[in-house]
C-alpha positions as CSV (number, residue, x, y, z in Angstrom):
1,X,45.5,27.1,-43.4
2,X,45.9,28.7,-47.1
3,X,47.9,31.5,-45.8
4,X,50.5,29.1,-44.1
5,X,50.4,27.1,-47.1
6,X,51.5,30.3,-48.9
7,X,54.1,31.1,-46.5
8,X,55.7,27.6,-46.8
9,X,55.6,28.2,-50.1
10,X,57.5,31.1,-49.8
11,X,60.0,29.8,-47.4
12,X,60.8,26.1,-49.0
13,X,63.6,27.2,-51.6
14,X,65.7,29.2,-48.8
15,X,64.7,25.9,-46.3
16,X,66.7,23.5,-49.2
17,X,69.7,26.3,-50.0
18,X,70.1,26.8,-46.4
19,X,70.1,23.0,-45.7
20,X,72.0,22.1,-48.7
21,X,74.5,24.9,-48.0
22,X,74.7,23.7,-44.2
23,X,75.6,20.4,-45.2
24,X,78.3,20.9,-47.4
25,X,79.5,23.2,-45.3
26,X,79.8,20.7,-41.8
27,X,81.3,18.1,-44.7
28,X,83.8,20.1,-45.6
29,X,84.4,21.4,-42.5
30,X,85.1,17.5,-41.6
31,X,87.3,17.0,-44.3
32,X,85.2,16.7,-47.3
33,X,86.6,13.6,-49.1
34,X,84.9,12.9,-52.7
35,X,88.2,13.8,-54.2
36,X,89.6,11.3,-52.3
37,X,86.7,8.7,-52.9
38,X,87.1,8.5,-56.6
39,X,88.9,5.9,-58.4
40,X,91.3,6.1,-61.0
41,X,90.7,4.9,-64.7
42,X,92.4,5.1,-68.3
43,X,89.7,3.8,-70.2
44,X,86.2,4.9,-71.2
45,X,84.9,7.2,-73.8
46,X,84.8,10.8,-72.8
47,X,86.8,10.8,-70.2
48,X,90.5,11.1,-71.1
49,X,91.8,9.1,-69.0
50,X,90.8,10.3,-66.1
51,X,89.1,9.4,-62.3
52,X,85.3,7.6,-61.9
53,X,83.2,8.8,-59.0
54,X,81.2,6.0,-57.7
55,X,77.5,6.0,-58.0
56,X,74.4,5.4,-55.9
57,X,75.0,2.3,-53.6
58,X,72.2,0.1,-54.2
59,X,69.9,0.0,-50.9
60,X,69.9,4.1,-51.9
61,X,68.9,3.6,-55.2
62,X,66.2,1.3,-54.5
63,X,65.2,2.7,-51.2
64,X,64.7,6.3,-53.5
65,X,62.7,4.1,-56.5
66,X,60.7,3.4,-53.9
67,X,60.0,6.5,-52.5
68,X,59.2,7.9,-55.8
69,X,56.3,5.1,-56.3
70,X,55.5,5.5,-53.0
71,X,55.2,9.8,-53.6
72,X,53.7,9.6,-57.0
73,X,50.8,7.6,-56.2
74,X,50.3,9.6,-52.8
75,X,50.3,13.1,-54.8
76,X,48.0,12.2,-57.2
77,X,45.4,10.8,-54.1
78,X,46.2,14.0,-52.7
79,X,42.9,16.5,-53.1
80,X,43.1,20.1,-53.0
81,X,40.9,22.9,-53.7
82,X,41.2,24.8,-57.3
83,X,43.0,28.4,-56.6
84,X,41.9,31.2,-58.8
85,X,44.6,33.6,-60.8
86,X,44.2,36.1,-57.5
87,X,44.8,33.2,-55.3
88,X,47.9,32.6,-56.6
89,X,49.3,36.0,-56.8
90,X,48.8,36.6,-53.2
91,X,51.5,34.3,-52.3
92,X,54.2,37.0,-52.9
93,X,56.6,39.6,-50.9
94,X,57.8,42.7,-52.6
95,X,61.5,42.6,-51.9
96,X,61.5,46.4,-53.2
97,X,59.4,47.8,-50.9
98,X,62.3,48.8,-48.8
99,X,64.1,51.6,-50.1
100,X,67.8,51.1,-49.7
101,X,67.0,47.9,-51.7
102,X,64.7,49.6,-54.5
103,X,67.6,52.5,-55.1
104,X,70.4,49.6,-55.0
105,X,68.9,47.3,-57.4
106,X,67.4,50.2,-59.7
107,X,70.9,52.6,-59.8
108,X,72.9,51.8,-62.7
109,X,76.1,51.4,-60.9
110,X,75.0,48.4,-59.3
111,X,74.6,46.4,-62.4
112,X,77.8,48.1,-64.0
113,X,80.1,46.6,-61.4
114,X,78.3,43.2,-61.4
115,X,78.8,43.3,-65.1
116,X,82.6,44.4,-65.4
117,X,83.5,42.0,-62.5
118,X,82.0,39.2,-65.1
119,X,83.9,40.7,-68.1
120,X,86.8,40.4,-66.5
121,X,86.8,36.8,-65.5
122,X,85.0,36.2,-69.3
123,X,88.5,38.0,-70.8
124,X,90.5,36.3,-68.1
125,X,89.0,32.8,-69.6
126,X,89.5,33.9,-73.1
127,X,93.3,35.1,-72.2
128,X,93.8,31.7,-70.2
129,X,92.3,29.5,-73.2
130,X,94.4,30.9,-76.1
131,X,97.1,32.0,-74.9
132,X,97.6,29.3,-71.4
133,X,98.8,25.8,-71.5
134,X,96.6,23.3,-73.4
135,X,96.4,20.5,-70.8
136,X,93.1,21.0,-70.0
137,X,93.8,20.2,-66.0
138,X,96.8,23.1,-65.8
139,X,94.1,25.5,-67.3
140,X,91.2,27.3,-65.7
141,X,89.8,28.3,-68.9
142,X,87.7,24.7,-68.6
143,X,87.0,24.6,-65.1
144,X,85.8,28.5,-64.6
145,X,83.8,27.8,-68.0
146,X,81.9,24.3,-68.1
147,X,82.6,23.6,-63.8
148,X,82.2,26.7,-62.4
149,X,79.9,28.8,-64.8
150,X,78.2,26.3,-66.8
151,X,76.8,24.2,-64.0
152,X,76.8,26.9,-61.5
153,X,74.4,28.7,-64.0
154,X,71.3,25.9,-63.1
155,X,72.1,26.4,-59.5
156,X,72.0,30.5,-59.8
157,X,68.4,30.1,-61.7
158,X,66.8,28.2,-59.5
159,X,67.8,30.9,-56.9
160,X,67.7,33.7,-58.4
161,X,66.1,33.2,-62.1
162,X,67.7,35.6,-64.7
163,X,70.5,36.7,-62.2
164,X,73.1,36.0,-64.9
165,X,71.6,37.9,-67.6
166,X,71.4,41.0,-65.2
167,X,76.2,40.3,-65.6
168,X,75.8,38.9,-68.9
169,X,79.6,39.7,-70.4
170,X,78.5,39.2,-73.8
171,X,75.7,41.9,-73.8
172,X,78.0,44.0,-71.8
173,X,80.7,44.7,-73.9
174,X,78.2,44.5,-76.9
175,X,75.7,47.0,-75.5
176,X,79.1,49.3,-74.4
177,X,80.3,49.1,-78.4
178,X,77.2,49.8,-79.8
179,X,76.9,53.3,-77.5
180,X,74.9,51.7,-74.2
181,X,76.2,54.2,-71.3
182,X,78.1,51.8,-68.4
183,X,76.4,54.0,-65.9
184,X,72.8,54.3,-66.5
185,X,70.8,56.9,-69.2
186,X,70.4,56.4,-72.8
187,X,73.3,56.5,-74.9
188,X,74.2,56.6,-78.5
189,X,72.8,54.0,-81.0
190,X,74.7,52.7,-84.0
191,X,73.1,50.0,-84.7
192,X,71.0,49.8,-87.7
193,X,67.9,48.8,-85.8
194,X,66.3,46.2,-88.1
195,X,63.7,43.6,-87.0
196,X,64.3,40.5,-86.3
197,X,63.1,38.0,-88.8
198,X,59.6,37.2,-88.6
199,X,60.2,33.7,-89.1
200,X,62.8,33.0,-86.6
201,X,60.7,35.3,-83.7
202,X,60.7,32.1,-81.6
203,X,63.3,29.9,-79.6
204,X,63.7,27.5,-82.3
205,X,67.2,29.1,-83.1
206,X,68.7,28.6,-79.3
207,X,67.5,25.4,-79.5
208,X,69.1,24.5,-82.4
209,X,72.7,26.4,-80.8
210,X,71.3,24.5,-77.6
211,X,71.6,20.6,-79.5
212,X,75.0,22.3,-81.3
213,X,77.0,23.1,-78.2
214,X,75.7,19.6,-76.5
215,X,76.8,17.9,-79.8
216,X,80.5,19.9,-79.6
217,X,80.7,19.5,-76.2
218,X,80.3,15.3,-75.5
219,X,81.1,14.3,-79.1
220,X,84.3,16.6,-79.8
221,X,85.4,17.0,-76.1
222,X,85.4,20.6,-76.3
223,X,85.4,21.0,-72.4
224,X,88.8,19.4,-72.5
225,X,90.4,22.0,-74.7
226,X,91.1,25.4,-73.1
227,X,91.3,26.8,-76.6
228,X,88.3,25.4,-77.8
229,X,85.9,26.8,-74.7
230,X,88.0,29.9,-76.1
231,X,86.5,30.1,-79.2
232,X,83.0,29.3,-78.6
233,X,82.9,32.2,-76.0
234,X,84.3,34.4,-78.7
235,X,81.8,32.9,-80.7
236,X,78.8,33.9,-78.6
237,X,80.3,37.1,-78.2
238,X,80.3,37.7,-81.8
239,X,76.5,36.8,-82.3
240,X,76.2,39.3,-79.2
241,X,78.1,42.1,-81.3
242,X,76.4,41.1,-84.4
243,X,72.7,41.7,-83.1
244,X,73.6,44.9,-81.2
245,X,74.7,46.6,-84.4
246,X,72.0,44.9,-86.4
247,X,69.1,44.4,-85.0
248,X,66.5,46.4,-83.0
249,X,66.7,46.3,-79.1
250,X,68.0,43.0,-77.7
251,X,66.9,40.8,-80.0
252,X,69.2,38.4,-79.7
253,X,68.6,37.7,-76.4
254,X,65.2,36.8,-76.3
255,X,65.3,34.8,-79.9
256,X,69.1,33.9,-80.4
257,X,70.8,33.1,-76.6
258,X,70.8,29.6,-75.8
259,X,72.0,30.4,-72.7
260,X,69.2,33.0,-71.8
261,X,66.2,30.7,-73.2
262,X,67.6,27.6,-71.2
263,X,67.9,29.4,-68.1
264,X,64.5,31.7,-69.0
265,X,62.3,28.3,-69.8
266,X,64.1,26.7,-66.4
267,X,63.0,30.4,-64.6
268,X,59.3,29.6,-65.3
269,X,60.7,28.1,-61.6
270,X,63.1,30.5,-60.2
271,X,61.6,31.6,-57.1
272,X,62.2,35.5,-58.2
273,X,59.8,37.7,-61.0
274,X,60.2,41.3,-61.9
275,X,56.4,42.1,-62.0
276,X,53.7,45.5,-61.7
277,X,52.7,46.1,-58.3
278,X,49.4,47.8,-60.0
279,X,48.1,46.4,-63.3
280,X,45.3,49.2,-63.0
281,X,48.0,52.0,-62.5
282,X,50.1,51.1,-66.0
283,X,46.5,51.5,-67.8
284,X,47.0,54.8,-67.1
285,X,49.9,55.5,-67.6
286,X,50.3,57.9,-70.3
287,X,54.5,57.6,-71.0
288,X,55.2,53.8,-70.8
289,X,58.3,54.9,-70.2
290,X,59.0,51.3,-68.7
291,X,58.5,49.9,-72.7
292,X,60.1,52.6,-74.9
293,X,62.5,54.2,-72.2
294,X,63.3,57.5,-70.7
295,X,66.5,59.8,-69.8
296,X,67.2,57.6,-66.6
297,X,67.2,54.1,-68.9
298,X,66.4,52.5,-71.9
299,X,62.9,50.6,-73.2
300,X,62.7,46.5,-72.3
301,X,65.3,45.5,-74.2
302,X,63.3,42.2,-74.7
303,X,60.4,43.6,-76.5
304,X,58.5,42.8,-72.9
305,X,55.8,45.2,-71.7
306,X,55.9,45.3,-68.0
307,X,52.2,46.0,-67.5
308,X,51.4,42.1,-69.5
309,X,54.6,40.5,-68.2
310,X,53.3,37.0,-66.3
311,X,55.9,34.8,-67.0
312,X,59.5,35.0,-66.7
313,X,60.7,33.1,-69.6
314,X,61.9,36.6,-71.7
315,X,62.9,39.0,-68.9
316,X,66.4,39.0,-68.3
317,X,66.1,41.0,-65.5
318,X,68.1,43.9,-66.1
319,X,66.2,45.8,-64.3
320,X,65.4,49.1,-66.8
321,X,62.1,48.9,-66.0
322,X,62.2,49.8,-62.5
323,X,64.8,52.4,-63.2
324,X,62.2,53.9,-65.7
325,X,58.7,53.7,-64.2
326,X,58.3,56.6,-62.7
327,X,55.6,55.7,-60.1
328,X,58.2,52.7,-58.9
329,X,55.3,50.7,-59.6
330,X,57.7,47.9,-61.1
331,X,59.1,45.7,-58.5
332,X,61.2,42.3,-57.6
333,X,58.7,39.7,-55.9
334,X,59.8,36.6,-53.6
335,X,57.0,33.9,-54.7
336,X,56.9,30.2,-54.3
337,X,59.2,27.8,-56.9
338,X,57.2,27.1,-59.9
339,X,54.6,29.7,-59.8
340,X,54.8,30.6,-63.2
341,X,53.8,26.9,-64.0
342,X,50.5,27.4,-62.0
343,X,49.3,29.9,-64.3
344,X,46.6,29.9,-66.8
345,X,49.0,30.5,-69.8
346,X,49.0,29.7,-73.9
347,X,51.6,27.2,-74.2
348,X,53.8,28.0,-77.1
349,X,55.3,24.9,-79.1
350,X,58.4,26.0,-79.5
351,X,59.0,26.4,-75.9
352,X,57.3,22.8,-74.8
353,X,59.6,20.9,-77.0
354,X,62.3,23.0,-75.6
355,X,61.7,21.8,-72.6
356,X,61.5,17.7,-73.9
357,X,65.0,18.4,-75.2
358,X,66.4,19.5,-72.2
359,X,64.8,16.7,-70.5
360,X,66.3,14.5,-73.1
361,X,69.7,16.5,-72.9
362,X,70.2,16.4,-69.6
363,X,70.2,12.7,-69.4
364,X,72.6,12.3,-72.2
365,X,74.9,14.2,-70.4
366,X,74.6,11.8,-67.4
367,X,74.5,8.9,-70.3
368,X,77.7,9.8,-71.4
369,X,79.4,9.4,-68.5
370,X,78.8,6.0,-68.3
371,X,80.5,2.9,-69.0
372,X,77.1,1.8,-71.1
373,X,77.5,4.5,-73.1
374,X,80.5,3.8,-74.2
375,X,79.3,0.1,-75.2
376,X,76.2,1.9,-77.3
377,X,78.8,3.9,-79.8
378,X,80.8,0.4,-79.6
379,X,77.8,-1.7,-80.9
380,X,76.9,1.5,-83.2
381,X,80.4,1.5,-84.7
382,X,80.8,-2.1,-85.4
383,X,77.1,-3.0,-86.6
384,X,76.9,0.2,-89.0
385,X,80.8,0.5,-89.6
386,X,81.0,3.9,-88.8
387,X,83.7,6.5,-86.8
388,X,83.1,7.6,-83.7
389,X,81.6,10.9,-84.4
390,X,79.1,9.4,-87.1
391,X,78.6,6.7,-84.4
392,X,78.1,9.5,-81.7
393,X,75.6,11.3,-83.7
394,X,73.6,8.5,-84.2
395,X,73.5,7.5,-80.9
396,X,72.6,11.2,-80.0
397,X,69.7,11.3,-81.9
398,X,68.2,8.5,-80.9
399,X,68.7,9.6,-77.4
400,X,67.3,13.0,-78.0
401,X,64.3,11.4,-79.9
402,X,63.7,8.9,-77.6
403,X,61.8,10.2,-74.3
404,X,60.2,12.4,-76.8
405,X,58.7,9.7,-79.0
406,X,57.6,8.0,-75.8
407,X,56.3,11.2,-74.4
408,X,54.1,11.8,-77.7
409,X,52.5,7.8,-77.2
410,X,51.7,8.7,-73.7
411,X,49.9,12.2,-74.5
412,X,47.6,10.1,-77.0
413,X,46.5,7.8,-73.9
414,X,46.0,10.7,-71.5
415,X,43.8,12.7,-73.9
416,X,42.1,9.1,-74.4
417,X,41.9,8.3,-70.9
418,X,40.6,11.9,-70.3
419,X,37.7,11.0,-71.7
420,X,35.7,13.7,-73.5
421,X,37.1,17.1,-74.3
422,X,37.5,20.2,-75.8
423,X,41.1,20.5,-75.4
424,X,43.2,18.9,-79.0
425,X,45.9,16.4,-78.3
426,X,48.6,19.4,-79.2
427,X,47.0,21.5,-76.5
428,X,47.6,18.1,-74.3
429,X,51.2,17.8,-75.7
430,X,51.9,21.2,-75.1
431,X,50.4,21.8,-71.5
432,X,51.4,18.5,-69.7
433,X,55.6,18.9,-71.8
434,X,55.9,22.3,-69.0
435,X,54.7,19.8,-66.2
436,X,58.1,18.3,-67.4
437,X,60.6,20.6,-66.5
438,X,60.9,20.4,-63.1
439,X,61.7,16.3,-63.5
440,X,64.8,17.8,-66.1
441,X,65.6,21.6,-63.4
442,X,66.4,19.1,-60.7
443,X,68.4,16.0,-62.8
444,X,70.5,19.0,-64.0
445,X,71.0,20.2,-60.7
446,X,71.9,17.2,-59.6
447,X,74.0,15.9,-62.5
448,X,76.2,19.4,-62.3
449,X,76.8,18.7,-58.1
450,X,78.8,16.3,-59.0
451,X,81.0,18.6,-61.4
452,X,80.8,21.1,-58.8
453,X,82.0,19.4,-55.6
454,X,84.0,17.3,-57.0
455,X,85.8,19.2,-59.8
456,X,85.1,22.7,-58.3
457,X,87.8,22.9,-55.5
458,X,90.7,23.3,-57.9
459,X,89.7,26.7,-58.7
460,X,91.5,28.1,-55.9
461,X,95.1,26.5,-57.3
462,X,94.2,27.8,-60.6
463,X,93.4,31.3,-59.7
464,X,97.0,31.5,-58.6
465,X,98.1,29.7,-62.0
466,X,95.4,30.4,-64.4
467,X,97.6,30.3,-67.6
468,X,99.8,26.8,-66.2
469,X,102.9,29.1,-66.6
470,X,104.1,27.8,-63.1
471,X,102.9,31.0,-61.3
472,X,101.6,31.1,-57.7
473,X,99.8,34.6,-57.7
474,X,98.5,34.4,-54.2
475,X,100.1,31.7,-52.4
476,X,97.6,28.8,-53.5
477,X,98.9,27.0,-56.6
478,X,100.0,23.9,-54.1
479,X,96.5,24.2,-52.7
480,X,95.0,20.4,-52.8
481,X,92.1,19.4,-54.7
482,X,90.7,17.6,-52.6
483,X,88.7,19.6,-50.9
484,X,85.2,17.9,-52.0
485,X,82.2,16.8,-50.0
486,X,82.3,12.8,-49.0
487,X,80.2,10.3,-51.7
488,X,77.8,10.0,-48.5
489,X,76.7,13.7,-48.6
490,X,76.7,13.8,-52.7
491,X,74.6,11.2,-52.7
492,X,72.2,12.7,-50.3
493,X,71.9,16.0,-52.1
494,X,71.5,14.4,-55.4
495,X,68.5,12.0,-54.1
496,X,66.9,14.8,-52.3
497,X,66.8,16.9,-55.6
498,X,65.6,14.1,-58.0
499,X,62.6,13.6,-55.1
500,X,61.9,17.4,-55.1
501,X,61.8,17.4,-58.2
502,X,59.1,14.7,-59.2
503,X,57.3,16.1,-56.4
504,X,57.2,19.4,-58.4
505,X,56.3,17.7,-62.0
506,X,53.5,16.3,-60.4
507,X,52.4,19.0,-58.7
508,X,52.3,21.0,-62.2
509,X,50.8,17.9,-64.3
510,X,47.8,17.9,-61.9
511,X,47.3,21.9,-62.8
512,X,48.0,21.1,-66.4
513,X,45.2,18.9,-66.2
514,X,42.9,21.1,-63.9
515,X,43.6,23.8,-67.2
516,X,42.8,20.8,-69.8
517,X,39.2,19.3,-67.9
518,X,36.4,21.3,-66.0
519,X,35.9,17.9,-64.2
520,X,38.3,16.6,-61.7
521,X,37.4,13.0,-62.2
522,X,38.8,13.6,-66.0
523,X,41.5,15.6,-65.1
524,X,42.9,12.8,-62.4
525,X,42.0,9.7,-65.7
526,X,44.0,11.9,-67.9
527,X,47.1,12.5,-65.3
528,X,47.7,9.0,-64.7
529,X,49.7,8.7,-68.3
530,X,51.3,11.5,-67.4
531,X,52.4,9.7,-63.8
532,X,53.4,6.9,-65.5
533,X,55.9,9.1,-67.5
534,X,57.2,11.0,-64.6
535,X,58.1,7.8,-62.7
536,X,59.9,6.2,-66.1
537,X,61.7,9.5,-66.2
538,X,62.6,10.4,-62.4
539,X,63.6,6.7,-62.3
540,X,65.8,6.7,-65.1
541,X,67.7,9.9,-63.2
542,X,68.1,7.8,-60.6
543,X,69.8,4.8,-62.6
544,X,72.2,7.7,-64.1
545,X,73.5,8.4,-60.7
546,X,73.4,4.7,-59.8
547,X,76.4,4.5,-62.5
548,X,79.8,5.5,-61.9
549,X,80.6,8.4,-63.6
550,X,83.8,9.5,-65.7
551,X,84.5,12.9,-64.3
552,X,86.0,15.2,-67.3
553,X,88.5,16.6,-65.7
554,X,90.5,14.7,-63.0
555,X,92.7,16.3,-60.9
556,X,94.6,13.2,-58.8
């Protein structure tokens, strides 16, 4: 029974992308139609005038409220045995145990390509944004960037985790400058090699880009100007440059990137790891060669030591250490989604509230969208006299405050609930804020399906007219739009991930608890605070794709 638990385990991620994937695929194949579906607009904030995609229909909406109740209560009733840390890893494939794969993923020229297939589209969007039209609909430097990149990134993590750091453009052409050899071996290096701050050796500085982008991108509309999206990805490319030459290693990336420490905190999920076959071979193991680097690659770039690696939240999988380790005892597993939340692990602060903002984030984005938002910055405006950023700003704060205010009240009356124990109320705050994540993975998820199917299908007229100069490169500039899946299917995919979702916070609130009480009475008093949260959350999801929602770029 625990071994065909494992195995669904295994199997459930490919079971949704294959179904997903097979349903958007028979939709379009049937003539799509969420182009088609929206309805046009030339009011609302944020939206520029442009089309509203209807929302949930309410016997949905209700029908999945329901099922949440109906799921959260069942979950927690649910009783299973405590697995132990060797439990857990035995539920894993080693997709490097074939050869072809193991020399594929480990020589150099494999990642090379990947990356200068990236670098070209990231030049192409850079050429495109500055250079290109600045009607943000004739452009693709917007779509490839915040439609086709931006949300695409949450899909490719869930998948694959750190896939997109493995292409990164940004560490690319700063590792080329700064003397890393395209293909493979150590190469020069000019930088000056200084440590990163000791203070700042946290997340606390991605964070703060993280709330800065979100803050430039709904309050200044910087997804609607092609040479705005321009300059932030010069931007990022410059802090890329700037910690090459600078600092030692890739410190940048595991301190600095928002991008990387979103995608690494959402990865604690990804159903991917780049882990030791052998802990007990690395103890002897006299060269480490995997940490400082040898003639066929360099050290971690990411200060990680292969040997003590258990979560995936700082690899970026670029795969040096299994070009390095010469006993190939480094490897690519297959594992269930959300192992890495199973684990018995120190929670770090600055990655718990990390993942409360992005819960918090990730519903403004949805908020924004939304006719009631637009009243909120109204009221805010007129009551306080204020513009509309000032009036924005406010409103952000208070919505980025908000579920974590309400969060930190209902940690109190677990711990209380809980009864006796060791455990402080940080260690509660910190523990149950990962059991989070999953509740904000899956919003994201399916927040961004909108963008992409019904945004994403004018990327085949823009390829053939990516500067709006009235080109048709390859015959599809005339290509229609509207080529998107129908409401009906949208909707369906974006319930079925807000359900999966909750499923999964549950799931890891109940091992939170099994880490925070020895006795499972305790555990289950302290968890129902926790519940309560989840369902306030999950539901609120729901009521953000019960809205219609002002798409940012129309293309009627």
């Amino acid at each position: 029974m625990t071994r065909a638990r494992d195995l669904a385990g295994l199997a459930f991620p490919w079971v949704v992308f294959v179904v997903v994937t097979a349903a958007i695929a028979v939709d379009l194949l049937l003539g799509g139609g969420t182009a088609g579906e929206m309805h046009a607009h030339h009011a609302g904030h944020g939206a520029d005038g442009g089309a509203s995609l209807t929302g949930l229909p309410a016997p949905l909406y209700y029908g999945s409220v329901a099922l949440i109740l109906l799921l959260s209560f069942g979950v927690l009733e649910w009783r299973s045995e405590r697995r132990s840390a060797s439990r857990e890893k035995e539920a894993r494939v080693d997709l490097l145990s074939w050869a072809p794969l193991r020399k594929l993923v480990a020589h150099p020229v494999t990642r090379f390509v990947g990356q200068a297939i990236v670098v070209g589209l990231f030049f192409l969007t850079l050429a495109a944004g500055l250079f290109g039209t600045q009607v943000s609909t004739r452009n693709i430097a917007p779509l490839l960037t915040w439609t086709i990149w931006w949300c695409g990134l949450i899909v490719i993590v869930l998948f694959a985790g750190k896939a997109w750091c493995f292409v990164c453009p940004w560490d690319a052409v700063a590792g080329w400058a700064e003397g890393k050899r395209p293909l493979g071996g150590r190469g020069a290096n000019r930088s000056l090699g200084l440590r990163w701050p000791r203070a700042l050796r946290n997340i606390w500085p991605a964070t703060i880009l993280f709330i800065g982008l979100t803050w430039l991108e709904l309050g200044l509309g910087v997804t609607m100007s092609p040479r705005a999206t321009a300059y932030l990805g010069t931007g990022m490319l410059g802090f890329a440059f700037a910690s090459a030459f600078v600092f030692d290693r890739k410190s940048f990336c595991r301190y600095g990137c928002l991008v990387g420490r979103i995608s690494g905190l959402y990865a604690l999920f990804s159903p991917v790891e780049v882990r030791v076959k052998d802990r007990d071979a690395c103890r002897g193991c006299k060269t480490q060669s995997c940490y400082r680097g040898n003639d066929l690659g360099d050290g971690c770039p990411t200060f990680e030591y292969p040997a003590t690696l258990a979560q995936n939240t700082y690899c970026i999988s670029c795969m040096e250490c299994v070009r390095t380790c010469e006993a190939e005892n480094v490897t690519l597993n297959l594992r269930p989604w959300g192992a890495d939340l199973a684990e018995h692990r120190k929670p770090r602060s600055d990655e718990a509230y990390l993942a409360l903002i992005l819960l918090s984030l990730t519903g403004f984005h949805g908020l924004t969208m939304t006719s009631a938002w637009g009243d909120v910055v109204d009221g805010v405006k007129a009551a306080a006299g204020l513009g509309e950023t000032f009036a924005f700003s406010l409103g952000m704060l208070a919505i980025l405050l908000g579920p974590v205010v309400l969060y930190a009240a209902l940690v109190g009356v677990a711990r209380w609930a809980g009864g006796k124990s060791a455990a402080s109320y940080r260690e509660h705050f910190l523990r149950y804020a990962y059991a989070l994540l999953p509740i904000a993975l899956f919003y994201h998820l399916a927040h961004n399906s909108e963008h992409l199917l019904s945004e994403g299908g004018r990327l085949l007229s823009l390829l053939s007219d990516p500067f709006g100069w009235e080109w048709d490169l390859f015959g599809t500039a005339g290509a229609s739009a509207g080529s998107g899946v129908s409401l009906g299917t949208l909707w369906g995919i974006q319930v079925a991930l807000i359900v999966i979702g909750h499923v999964y916070s549950l799931w890891a609130s109940r091992r939170a608890a099994e880490q925070l009480y020895a006795a499972r009475t305790d555990a289950r008093r302290s968890q129902l605070p926790m519940l309560v949260a989840m369902i306030l959350f999950s539901t609120m999801s729901l009521w953000l794709l019960r809205q219609p929602m002002e798409m940012r770029l129309s293309w009627m």
